[in-house]
N, CA, C and O atoms as CSV, one atom per row, in Angstrom:
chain,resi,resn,atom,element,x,y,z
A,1,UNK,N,N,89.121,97.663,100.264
A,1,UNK,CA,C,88.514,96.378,100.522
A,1,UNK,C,C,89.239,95.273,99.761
A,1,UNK,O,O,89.775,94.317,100.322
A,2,UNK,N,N,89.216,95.483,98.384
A,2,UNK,CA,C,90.058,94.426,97.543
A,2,UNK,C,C,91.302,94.074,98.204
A,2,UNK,O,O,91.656,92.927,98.477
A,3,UNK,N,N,92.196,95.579,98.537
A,3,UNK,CA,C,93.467,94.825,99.201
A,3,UNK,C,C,93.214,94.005,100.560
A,3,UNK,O,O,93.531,92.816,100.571
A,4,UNK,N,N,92.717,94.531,101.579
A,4,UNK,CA,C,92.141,93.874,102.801
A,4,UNK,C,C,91.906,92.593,102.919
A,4,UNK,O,O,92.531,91.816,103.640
A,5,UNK,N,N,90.459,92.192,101.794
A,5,UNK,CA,C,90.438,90.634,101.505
A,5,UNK,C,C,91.465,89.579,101.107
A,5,UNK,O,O,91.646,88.420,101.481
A,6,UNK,N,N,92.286,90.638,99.920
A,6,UNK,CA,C,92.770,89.400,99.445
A,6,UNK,C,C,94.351,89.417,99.982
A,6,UNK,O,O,95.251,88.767,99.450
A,7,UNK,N,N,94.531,90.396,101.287
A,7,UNK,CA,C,95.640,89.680,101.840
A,7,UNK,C,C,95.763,89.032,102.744
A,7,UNK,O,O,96.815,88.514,103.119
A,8,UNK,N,N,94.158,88.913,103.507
A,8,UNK,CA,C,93.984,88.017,103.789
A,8,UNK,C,C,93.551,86.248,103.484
A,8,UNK,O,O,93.693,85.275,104.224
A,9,UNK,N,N,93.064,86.337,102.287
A,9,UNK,CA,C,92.709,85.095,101.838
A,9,UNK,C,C,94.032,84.451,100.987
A,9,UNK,O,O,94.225,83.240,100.872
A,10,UNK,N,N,94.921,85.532,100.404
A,10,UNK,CA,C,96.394,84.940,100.059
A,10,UNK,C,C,97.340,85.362,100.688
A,10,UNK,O,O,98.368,85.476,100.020
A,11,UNK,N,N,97.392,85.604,101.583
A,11,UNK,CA,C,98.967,85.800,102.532
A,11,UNK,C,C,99.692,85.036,102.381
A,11,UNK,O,O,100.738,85.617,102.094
A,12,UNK,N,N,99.913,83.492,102.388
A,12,UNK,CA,C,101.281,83.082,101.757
A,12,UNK,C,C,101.120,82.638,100.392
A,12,UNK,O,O,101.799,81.623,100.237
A,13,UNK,N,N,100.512,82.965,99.342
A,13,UNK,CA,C,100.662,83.219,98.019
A,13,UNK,C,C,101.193,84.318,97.172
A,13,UNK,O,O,100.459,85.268,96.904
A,14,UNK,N,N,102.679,84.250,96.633
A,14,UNK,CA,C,103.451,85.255,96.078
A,14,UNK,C,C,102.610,85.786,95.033
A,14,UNK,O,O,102.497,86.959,94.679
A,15,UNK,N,N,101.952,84.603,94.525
A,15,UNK,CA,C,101.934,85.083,92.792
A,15,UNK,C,C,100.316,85.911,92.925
A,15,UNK,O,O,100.036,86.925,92.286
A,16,UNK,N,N,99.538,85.331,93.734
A,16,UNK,CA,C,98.063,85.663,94.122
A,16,UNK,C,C,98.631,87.508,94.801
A,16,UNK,O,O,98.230,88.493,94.180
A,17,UNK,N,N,99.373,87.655,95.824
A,17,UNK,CA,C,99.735,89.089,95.939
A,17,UNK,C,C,100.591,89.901,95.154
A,17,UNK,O,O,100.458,91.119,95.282
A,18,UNK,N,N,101.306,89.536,94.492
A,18,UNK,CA,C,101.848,90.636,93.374
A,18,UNK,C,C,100.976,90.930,92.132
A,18,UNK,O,O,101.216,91.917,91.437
A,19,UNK,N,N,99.871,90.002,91.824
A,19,UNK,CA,C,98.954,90.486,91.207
A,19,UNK,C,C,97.846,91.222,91.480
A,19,UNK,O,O,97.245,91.945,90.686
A,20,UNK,N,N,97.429,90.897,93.328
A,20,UNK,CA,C,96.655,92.176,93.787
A,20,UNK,C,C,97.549,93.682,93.641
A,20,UNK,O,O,96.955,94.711,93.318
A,21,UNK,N,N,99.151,93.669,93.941
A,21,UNK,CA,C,99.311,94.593,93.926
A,21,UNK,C,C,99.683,95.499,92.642
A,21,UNK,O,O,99.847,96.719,92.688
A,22,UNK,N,N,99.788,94.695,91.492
A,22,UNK,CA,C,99.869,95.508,90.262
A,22,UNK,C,C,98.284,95.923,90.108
A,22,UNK,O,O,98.081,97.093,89.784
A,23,UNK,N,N,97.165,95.088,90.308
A,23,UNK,CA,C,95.881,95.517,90.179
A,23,UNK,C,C,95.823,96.938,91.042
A,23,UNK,O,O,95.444,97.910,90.387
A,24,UNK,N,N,96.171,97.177,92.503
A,24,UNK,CA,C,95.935,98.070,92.591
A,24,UNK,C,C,97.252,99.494,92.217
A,24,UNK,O,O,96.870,100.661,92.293
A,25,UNK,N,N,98.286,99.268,91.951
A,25,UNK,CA,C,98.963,100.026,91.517
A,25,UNK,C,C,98.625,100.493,90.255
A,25,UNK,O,O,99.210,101.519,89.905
A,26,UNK,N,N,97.798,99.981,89.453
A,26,UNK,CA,C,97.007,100.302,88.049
A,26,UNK,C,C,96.057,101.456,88.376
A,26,UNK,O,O,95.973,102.509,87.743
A,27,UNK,N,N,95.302,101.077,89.539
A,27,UNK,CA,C,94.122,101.873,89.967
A,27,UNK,C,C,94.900,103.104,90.387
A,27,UNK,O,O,94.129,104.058,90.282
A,28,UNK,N,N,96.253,103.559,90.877
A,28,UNK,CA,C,96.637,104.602,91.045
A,28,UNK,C,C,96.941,105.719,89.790
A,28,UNK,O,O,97.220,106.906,89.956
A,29,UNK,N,N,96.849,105.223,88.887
A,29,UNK,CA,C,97.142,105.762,87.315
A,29,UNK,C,C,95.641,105.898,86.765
A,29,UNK,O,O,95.443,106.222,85.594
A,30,UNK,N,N,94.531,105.624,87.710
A,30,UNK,CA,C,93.299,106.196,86.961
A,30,UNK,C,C,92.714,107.441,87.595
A,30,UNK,O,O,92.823,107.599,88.811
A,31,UNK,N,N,91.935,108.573,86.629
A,31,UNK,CA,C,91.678,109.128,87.537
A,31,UNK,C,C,90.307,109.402,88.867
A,31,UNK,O,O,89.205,108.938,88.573
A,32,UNK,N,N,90.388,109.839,89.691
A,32,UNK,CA,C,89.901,109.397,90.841
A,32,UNK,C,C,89.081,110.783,91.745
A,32,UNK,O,O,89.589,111.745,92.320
A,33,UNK,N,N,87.640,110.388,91.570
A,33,UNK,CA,C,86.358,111.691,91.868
A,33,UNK,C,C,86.974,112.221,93.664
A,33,UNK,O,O,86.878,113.384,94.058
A,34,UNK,N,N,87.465,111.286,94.356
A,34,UNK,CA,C,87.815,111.639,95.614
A,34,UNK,C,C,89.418,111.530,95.959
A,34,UNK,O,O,90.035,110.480,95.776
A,35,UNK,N,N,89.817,112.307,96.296
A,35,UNK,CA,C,90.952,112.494,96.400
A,35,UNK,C,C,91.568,111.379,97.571
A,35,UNK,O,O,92.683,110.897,97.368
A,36,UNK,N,N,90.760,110.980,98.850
A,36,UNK,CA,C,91.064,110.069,99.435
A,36,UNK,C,C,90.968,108.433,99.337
A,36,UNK,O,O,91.169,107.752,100.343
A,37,UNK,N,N,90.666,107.871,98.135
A,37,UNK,CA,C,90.870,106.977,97.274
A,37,UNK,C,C,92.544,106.665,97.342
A,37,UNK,O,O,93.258,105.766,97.786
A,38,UNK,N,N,92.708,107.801,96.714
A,38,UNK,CA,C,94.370,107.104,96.392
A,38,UNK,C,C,94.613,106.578,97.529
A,38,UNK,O,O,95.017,105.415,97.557
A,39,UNK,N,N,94.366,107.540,99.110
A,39,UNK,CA,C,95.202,107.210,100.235
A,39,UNK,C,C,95.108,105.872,100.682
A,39,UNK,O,O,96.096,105.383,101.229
A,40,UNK,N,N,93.682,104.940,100.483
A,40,UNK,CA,C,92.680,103.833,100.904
A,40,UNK,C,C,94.041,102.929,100.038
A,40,UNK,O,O,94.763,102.146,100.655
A,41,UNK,N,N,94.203,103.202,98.578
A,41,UNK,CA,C,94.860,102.444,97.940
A,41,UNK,C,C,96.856,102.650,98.704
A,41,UNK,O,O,97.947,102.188,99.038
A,42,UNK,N,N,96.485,103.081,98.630
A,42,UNK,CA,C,98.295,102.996,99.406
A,42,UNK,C,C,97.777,102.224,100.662
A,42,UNK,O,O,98.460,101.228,100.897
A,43,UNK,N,N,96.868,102.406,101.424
A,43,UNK,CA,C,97.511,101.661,102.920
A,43,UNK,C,C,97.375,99.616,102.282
A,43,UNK,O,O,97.953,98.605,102.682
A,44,UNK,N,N,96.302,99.857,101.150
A,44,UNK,CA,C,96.205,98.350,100.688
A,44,UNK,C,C,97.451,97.719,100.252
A,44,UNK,O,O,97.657,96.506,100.301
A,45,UNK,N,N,98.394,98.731,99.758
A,45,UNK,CA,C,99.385,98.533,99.123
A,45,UNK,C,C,100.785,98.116,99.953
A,45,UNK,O,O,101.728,97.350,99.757
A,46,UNK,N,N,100.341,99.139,101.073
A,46,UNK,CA,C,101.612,98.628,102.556
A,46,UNK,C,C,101.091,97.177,103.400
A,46,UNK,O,O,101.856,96.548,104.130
A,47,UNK,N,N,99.585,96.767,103.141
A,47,UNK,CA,C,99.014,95.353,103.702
A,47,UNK,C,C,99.680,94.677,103.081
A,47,UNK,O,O,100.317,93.799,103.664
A,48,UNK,N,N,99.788,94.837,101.607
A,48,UNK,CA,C,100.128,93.667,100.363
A,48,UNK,C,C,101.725,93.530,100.615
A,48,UNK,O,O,101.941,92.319,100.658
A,49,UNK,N,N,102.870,94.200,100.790
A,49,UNK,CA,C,103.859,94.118,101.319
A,49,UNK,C,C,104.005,93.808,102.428
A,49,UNK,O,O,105.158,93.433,102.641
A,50,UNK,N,N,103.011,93.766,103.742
A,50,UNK,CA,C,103.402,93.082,104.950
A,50,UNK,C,C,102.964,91.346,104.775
A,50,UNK,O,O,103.356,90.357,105.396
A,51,UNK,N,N,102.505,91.420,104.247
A,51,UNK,CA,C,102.338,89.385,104.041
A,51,UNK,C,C,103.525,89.048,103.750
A,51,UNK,O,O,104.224,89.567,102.880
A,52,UNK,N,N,103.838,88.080,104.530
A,52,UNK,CA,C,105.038,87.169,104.940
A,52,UNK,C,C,104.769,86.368,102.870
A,52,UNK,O,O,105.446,87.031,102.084
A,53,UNK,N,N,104.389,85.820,102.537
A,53,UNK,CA,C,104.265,85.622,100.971
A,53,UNK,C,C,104.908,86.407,100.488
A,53,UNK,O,O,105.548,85.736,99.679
A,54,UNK,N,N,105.306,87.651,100.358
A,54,UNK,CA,C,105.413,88.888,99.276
A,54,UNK,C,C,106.453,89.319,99.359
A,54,UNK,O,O,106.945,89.800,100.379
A,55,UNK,N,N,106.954,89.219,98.315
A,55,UNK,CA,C,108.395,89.601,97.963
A,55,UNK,C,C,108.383,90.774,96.831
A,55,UNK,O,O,108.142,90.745,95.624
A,56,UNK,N,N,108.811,92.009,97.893
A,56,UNK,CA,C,108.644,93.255,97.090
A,56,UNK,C,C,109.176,93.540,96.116
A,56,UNK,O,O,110.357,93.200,96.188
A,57,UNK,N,N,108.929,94.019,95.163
A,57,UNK,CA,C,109.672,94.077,94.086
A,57,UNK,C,C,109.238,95.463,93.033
A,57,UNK,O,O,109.829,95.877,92.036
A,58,UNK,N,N,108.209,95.874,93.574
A,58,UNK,CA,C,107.799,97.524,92.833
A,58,UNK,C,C,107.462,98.181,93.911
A,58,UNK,O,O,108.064,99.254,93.887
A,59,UNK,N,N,106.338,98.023,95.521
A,59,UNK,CA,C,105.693,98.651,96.125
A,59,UNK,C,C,106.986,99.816,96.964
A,59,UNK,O,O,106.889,100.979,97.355
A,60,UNK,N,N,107.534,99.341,96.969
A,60,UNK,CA,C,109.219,100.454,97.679
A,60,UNK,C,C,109.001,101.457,96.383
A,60,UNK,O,O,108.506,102.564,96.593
A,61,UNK,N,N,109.268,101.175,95.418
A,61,UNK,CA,C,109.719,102.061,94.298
A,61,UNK,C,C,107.873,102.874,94.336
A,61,UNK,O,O,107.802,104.093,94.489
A,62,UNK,N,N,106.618,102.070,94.189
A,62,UNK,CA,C,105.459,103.235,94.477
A,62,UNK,C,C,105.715,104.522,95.841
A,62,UNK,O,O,105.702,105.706,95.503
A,63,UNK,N,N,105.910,104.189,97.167
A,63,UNK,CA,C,106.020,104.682,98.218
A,63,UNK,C,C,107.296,105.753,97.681
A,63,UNK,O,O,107.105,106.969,97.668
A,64,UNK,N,N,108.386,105.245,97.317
A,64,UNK,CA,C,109.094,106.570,97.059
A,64,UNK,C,C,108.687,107.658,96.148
A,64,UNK,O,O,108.741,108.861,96.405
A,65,UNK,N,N,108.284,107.125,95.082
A,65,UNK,CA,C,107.368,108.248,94.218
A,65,UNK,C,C,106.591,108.923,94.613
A,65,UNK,O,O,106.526,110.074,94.181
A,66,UNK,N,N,105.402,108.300,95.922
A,66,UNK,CA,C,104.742,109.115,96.308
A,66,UNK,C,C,105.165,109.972,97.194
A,66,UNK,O,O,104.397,110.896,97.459
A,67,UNK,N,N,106.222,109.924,97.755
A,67,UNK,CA,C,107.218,111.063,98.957
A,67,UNK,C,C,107.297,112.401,98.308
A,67,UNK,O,O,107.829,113.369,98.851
A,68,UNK,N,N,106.579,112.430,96.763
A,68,UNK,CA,C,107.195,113.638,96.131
A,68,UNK,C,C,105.128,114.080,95.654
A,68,UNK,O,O,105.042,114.965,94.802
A,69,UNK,N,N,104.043,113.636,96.054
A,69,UNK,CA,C,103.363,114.274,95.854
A,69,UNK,C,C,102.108,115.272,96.584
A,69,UNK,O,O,101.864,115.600,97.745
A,70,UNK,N,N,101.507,115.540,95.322
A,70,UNK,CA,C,101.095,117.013,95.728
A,70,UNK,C,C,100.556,116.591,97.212
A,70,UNK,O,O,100.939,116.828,98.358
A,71,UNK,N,N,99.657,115.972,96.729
A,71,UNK,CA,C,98.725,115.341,98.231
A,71,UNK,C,C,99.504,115.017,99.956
A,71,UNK,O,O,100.200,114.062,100.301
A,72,UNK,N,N,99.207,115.796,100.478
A,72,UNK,CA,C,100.149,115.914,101.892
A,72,UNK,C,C,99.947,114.563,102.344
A,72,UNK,O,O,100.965,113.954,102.673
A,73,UNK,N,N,98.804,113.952,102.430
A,73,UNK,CA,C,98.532,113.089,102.864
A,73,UNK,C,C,98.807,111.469,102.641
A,73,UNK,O,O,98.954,110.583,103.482
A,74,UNK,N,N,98.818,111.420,101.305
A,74,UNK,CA,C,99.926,110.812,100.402
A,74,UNK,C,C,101.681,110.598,100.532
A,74,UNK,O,O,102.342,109.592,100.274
A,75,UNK,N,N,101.991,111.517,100.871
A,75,UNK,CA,C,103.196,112.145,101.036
A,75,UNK,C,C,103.480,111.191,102.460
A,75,UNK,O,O,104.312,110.288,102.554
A,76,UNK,N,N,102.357,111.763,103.734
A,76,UNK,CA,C,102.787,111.408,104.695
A,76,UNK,C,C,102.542,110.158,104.974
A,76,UNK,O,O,102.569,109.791,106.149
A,77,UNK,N,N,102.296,109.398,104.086
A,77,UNK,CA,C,101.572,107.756,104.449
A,77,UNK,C,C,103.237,106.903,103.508
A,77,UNK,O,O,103.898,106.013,104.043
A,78,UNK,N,N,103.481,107.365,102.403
A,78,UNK,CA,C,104.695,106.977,101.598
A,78,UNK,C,C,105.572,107.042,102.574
A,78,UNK,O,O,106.049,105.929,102.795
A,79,UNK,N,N,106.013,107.917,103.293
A,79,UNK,CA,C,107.302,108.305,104.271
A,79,UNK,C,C,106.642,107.199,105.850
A,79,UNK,O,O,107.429,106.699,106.654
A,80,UNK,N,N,105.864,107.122,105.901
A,80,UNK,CA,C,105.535,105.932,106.931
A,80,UNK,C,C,105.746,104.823,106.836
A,80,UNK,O,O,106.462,104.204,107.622
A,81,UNK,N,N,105.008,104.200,105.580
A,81,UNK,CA,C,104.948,103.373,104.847
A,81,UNK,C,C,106.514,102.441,104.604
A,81,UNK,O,O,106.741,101.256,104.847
A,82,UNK,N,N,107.374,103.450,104.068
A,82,UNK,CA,C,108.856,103.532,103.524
A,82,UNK,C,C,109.554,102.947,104.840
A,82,UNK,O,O,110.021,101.808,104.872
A,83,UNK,N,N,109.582,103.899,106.003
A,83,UNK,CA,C,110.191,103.469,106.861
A,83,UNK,C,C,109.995,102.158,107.573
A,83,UNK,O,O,111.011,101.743,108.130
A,84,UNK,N,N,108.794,101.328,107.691
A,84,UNK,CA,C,108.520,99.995,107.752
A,84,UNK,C,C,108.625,98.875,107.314
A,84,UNK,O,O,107.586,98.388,106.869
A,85,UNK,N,N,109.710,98.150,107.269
A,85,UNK,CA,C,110.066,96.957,106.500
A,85,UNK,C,C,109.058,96.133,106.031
A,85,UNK,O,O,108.746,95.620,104.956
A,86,UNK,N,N,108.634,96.166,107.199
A,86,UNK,CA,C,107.220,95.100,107.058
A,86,UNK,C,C,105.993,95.917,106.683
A,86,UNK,O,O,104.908,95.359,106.845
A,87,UNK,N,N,106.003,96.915,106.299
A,87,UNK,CA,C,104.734,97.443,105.410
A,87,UNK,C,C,104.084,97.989,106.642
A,87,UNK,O,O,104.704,98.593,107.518
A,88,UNK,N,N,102.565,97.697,106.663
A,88,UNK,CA,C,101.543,98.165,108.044
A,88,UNK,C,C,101.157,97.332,109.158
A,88,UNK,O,O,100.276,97.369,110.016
A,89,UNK,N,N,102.412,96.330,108.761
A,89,UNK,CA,C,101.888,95.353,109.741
A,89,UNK,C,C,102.131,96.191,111.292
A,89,UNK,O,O,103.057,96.999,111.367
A,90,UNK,N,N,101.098,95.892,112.684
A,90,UNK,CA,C,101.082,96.288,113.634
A,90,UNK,C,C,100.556,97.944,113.441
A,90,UNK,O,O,100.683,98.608,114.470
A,91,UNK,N,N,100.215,98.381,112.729
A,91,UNK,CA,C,99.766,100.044,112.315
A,91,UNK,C,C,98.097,99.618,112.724
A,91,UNK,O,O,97.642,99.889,113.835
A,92,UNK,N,N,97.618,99.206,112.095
A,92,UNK,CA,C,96.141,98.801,111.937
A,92,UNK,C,C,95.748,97.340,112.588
A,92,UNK,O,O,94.845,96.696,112.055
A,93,UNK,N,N,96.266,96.947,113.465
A,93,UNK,CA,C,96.050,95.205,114.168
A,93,UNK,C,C,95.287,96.059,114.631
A,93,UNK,O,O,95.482,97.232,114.952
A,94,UNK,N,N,93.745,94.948,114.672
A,94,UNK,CA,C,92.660,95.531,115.966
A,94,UNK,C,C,92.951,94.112,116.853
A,94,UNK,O,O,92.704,92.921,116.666
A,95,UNK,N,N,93.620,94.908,117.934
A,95,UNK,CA,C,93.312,93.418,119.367
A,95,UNK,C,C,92.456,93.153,120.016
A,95,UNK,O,O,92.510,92.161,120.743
A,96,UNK,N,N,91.385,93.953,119.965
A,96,UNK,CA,C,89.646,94.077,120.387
A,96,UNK,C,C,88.520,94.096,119.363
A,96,UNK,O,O,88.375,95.134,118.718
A,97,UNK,N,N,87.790,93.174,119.163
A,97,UNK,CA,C,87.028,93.432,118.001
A,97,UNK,C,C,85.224,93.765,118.461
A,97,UNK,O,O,84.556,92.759,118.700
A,98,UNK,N,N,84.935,94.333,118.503
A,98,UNK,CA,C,83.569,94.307,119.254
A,98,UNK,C,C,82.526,94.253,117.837
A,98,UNK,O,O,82.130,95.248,117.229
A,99,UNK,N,N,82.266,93.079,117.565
A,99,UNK,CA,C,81.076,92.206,116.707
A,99,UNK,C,C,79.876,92.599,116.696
A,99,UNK,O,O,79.094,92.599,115.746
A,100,UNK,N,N,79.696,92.977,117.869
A,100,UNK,CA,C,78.016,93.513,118.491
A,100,UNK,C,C,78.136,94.877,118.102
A,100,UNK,O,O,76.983,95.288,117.969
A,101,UNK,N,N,79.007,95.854,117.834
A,101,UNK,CA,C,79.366,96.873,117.555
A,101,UNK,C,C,78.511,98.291,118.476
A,101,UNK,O,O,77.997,99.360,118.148
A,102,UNK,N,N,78.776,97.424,119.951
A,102,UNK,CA,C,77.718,98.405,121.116
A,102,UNK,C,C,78.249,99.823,121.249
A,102,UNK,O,O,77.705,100.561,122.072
A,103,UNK,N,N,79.770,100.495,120.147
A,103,UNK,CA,C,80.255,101.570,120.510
A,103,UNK,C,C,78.630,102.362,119.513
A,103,UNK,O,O,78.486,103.571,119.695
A,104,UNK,N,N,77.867,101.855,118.835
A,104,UNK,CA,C,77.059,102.457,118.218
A,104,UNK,C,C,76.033,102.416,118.705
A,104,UNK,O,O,75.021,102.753,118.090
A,105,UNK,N,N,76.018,102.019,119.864
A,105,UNK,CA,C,74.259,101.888,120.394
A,105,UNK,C,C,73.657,103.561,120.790
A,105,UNK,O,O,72.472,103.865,120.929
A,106,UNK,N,N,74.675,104.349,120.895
A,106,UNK,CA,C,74.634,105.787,121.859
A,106,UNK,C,C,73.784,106.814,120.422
A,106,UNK,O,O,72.928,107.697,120.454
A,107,UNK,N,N,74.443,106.233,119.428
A,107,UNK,CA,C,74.039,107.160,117.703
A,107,UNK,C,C,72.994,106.608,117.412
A,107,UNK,O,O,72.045,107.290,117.027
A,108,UNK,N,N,72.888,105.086,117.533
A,108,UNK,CA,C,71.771,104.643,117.184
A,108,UNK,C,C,70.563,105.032,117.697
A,108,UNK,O,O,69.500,105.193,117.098
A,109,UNK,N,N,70.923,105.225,119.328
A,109,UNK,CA,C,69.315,105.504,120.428
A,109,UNK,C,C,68.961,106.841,119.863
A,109,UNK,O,O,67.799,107.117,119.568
A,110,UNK,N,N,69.575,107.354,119.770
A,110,UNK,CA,C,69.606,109.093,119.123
A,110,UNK,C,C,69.028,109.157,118.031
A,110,UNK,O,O,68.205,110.064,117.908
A,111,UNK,N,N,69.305,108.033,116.637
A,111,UNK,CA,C,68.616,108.740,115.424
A,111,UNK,C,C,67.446,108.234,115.708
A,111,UNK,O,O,66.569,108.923,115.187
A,112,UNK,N,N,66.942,107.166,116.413
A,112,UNK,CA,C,65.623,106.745,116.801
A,112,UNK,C,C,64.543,108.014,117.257
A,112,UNK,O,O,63.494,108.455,116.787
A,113,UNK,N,N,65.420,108.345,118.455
A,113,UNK,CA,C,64.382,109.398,119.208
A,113,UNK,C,C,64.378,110.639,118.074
A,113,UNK,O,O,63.327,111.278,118.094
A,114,UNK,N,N,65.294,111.058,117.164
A,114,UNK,CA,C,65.125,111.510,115.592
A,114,UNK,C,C,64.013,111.510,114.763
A,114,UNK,O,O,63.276,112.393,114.323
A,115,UNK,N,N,64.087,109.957,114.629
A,115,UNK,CA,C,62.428,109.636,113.847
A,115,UNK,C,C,63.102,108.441,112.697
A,115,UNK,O,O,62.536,108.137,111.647
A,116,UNK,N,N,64.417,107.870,113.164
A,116,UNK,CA,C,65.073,107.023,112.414
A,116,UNK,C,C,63.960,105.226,112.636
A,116,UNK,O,O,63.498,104.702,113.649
A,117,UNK,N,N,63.936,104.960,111.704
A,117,UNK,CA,C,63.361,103.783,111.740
A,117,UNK,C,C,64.357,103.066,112.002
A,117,UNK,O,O,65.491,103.099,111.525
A,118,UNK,N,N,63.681,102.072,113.177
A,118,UNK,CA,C,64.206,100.864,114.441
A,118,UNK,C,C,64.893,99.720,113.291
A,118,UNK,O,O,64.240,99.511,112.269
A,119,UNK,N,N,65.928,99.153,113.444
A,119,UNK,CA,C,65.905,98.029,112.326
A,119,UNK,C,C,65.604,96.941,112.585
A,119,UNK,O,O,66.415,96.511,113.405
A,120,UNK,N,N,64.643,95.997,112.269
A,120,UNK,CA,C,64.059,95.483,112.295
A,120,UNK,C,C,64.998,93.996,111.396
A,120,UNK,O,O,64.857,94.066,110.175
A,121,UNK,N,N,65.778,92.895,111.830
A,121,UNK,CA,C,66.270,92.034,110.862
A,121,UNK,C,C,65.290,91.117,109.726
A,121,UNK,O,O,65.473,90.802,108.551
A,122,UNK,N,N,64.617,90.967,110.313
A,122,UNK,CA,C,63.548,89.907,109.512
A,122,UNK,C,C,62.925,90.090,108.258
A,122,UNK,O,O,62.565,89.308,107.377
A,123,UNK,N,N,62.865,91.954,108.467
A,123,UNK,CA,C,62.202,92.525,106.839
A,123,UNK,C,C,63.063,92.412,105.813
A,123,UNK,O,O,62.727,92.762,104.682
C-alpha cells in the first residue's frame, strides 16, 4: 500500500521516491511473520522505479540480489522485474475498473443465503 500511494501521489518527485524506496528497502532487512510480504514489497519497489521521477540508483542492485534467493517466488519477480527497464509499468495497469465491484455480488448473494449479515451503510 505505502508503495502504491505514494507513487502515485509523488511520481514526478525524485527526492519524495527514493525515500519511499529506501523506506521500503529497510523493511526488506526486517524480519517478516509471512513470507509473502517480502514479495508485496518488491512489486512496490518495481512501481517506485517505473515513475518517470525516479532515477534508479539502488533498486537494480535490490532485484539482482534477490535473483539469488531462497524464496522461488522472490527469485521469480527479481528476474521479471530486472528485465524491465521501466520497472512494472504495464504488468499491473487495470484498463477496467469496476467501482461497484458487481464481480462480488455472486459471493456476496451466497454468504447471505449462509446467514451472513446484509450490509447495511447507514449503521
Amino acid at each position: 500500500m505505502y508503495g502504491e500511494v505514494g507513487t502515485v501521489i509523488y511520481k514526478d518527485d525524485p527526492n519524495s521516491l527514493e525515500q519511499i524506496g529506501f523506506q521500503l528497502r529497510n523493511l526488506l532487512d526486517k524480519k517478516m511473520d509471512n513470507k509473502n510480504t517480502a514479495n508485496w514489497i518488491y512489486s512496490s519497489l518495481a512501481k517506485v522505479k517505473s515513475c518517470a521521477g525516479f532515477e534508479d540508483t539502488f533498486i537494480g542492485d535490490i532485484f539482482n540480489e534477490a535473483k539469488t534467493n531462497q524464496n522461488y517466488e522472490i527469485r521469480q519477480r527479481a528476474h521479471e522485474y530486472s528485465k524491465r527497464s521501466n520497472g512494472i509499468v504495464g504488468i499491473t495497469k487495470v484498463e477496467k475498473y469496476d467501482a461497484n465491484m458487481t464481480f462480488l455480488k455472486d459471493f456476496i448473494e451466497a454468504a447471505i443465503i449462509k446467514g451472513a449479515k446484509k450490509y447495511e451503510p447507514s449503521k
